[in-house]
C-alpha positions, -999 to +999 in steps of 0.1 A: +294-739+362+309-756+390+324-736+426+356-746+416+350-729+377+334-696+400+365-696+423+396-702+397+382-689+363+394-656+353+365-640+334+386-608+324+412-626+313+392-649+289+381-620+273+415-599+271+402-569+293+410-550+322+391-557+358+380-519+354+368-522+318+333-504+308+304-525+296+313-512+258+344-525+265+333-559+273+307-563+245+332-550+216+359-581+232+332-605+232+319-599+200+354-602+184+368-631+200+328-648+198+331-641+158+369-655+158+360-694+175+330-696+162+321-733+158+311-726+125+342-705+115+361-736+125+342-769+116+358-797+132+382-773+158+379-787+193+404-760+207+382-734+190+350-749+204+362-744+238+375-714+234+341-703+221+325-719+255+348-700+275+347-667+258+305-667+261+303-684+298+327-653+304+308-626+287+274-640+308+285-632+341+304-594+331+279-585+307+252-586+336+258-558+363+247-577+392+265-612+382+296-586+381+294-575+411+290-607+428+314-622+406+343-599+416+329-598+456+336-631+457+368-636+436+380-608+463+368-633+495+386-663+477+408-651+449+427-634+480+435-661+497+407-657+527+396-691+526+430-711+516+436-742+540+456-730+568+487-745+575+503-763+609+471-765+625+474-786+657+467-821+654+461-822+618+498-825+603+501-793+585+463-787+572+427-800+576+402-798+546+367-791+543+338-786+520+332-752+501+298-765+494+289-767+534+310-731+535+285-716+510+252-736+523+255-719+556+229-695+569+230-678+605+248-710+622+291-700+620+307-665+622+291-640+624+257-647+610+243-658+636+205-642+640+197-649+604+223-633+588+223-643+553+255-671+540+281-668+508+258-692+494+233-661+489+261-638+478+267-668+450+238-677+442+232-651+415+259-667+393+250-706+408+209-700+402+205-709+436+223-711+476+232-745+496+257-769+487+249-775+447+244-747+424+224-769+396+235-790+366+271-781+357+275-768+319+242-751+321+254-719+321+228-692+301+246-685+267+234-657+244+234-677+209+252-662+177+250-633+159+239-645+123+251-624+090+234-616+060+236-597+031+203-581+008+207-565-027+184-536-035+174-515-061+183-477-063+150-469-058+139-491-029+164-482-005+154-448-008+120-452-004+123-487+023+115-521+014+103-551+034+125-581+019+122-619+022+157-636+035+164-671+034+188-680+059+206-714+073+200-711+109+207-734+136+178-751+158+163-779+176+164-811+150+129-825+138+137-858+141+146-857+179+128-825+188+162-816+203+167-847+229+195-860+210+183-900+209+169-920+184+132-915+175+112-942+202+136-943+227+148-913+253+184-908+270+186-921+304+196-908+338+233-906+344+245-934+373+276-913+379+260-882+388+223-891+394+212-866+367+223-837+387+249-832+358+279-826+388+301-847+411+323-837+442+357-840+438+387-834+464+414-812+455+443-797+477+416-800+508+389-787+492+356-803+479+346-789+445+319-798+421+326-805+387+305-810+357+302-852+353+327-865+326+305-894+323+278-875+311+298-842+302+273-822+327+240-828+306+226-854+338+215-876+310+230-904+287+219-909+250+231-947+243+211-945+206+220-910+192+195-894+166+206-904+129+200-869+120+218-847+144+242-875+158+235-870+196+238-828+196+201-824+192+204-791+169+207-792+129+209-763+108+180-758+084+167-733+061+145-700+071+129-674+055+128-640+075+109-610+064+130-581+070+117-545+068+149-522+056+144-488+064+139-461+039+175-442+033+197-475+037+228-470+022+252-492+002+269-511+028+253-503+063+246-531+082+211-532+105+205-554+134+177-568+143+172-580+180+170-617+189+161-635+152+199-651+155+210-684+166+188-698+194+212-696+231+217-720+253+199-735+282+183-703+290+198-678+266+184-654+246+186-656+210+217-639+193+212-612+163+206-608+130+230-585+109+220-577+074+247-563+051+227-541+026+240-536-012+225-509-030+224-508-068+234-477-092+204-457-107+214-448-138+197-414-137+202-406-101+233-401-072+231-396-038+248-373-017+239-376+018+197-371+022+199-354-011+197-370-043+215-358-077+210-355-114+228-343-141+208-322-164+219-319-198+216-282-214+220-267-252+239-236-259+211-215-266+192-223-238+221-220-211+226-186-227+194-172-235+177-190-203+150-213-209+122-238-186+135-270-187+120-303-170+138-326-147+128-361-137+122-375-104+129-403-086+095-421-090+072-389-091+066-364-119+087-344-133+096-309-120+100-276-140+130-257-132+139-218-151+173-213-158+181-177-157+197-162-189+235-169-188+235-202-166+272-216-168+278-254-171+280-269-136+257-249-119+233-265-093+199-261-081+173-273-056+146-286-056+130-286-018+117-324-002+124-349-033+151-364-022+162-395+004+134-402+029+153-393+066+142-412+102+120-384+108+098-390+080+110-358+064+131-359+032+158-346+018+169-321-018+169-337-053+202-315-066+199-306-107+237-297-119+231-278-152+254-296-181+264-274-216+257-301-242+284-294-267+272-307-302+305-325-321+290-321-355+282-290-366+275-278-404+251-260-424+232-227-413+243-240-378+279-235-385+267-202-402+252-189-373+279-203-346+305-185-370+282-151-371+281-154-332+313-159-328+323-123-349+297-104-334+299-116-294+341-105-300+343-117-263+377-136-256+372-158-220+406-165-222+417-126-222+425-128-181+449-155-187+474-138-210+469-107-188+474-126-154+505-146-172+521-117-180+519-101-147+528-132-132 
């Protein structure tokens, strides 16, 4: 980052949010527009590229409280026109110049900091990595790396209970071949003659001196004349990974999890981004779920729905349980059985939920039909009795 980048750039802006905007704020509009110019959501997209460089140099400085701070204290001292070249100044025809860099390098010897008093070079130097008159190798700038998305499939069975599952992954590193330099295996970049390897040169605009990253050397301080075959000069190449993840007991179909700093390596300096695992859960073909509480349908006969009868209902891996089903137990009906169900944060779990079912047989004959028909006469109950009463005094 040059002064003249620190001066002019309008971090808020690059990331479409007010100068007041929370922290949330600025993590939820980085995060969307970092996900939109990828580089590798658009292969090949220089204007997205860029954009992509300016939306994370952005989110560096205003995701860090202190690089805020001094960010907007000193976009106040030159943003408001405090330091602008005077016009009309005697002797000078209509302006003098001078060097920001010597404005920021001072300590204790103009204006009122004499004694000691500490220089704008100090106030910048947060954001710079450093006071005086350079602020270290342009294009250096931290950058978090990229969030990296994934997706698992589970069984039924093993989201309940938690899992730890391989994942093999295409992430981007340092290549082999170069161990990241960017030149040809035997021989190693050289230093810059435009910049001396510093990575920045001094330019002159409208009176003022302003350091710029190095076009010869696009701010790197170093010149590769014999790029790696394998990574073509970039010194990263995007290989295969396998991460063991652990996935929580209780995952359901669809959550995502994060897991801090196993993304895309950052830039100079930068911490790793995330990785976000999409989860997909299976159907059981037994078993529901309903919150912490897992469900079953129990199929019931007649008899034993009307009568009552002990009846056994499976588990989700465990053995079965034994529920009573008072006499006269309607179709629908559901009970509880305490702690087998989803396993919760706390390590407690949740209800398995049996709903009673009237298994209706289709086929019917013999001394069943007999009896059914027997029933029938001697029960003389009509459910449907309300309805013509009700419709009637409708």
């Amino acid at each position: 980052m040059s002064t003249r980048d620190f001066v002019e750039k309008d971090y808020y802006k690059a990331l479409g949010v007010a100068k007041d905007a929370s922290q949330a704020d600025i993590k939820k509009a980085y995060r969307k527009l970092a996900r939109q110019f990828h580089p590798d959501a658009n292969k090949g997209e220089a204007k997205a590229e860029e954009r992509f460089k300016e939306v994370s140099a952005a989110y560096d400085v205003l995701s860090d409280p202190s690089k805020r701070k001094e960010y907007d204290d000193a976009r106040a001292l030159f943003g408001s026109g405090g330091f602008r070249t005077p016009t009309g100044a005697p002797g000078q025809g209509g302006g003098f110049s001078f060097d920001l860099g010597d404005l920021l390098g001072q300590r204790g010897q103009r204006g009122g900091n004499a004694g000691g008093g500490a220089g704008l070079g100090d106030l910048l130097g947060g954001l710079f990595g450093g006071s005086g008159r350079t602020a270290g190798r342009a294009g250096q700038v931290p950058v978090k790396g990229a969030d990296i998305e994934a997706e698992v499939t589970l069984a039924f069975s093993d989201a309940v209970e938690g899992i730890t599952a391989p994942l093999r992954l295409a992430v981007p590193g340092p290549c082999r071949t170069c161990a990241g330099s960017g030149a040809k295996p035997g021989t190693v970049p050289r230093v810059c003659p435009e910049c001396s390897g510093t990575g920045t040169v001094g330019r002159n605009a409208g009176g003022f001196a302003f350091a710029e990253p190095c076009r010869e050397c696009r701010g790197q301080g170093l010149i590769i004349d014999d790029p790696c075959p394998t990574c073509t000069g970039t010194g990263r190449t995007t290989r295969d990974r396998t991460l063991t993840v652990r996935i929580p007991a209780g995952v359901r179909d669809g959550q995502r999890i994060r897991i801090k700093s196993k993304g895309a390596p950052g830039g100079p300096g930068g911490a790793a981004g995330d990785l976000v695992v999409t989860v997909h859960v299976t159907p059981h073909p037994v078993f529901g779920r309903a919150g912490d509480n897992l469900t079953v349908s129990v199929p019931v006969t007649f008899p034993e729905a009307t009568l009552g009868a002990t009846i056994k209902v499976p588990t989700l891996k465990g053995a079965p349980v034994t529920l009573k089903l008072p006499p006269g137990t309607p179709t629908g009906r559901t009970m509880r059985v305490r702690g087998r169900g989803v396993t919760r944060k706390d390590g407690t779990r949740g209800d398995l939920l049996a709903t009673v079912e009237v298994a209706v047989p289709r086929n019917v004959s013999g001394k069943a039909r007999e009896a059914l028909e027997t029933f029938a006469t001697e029960a003389g109950d009509d459910p449907r009795a309300f309805l013509m009463e009700a419709a009637d005094r409708a």
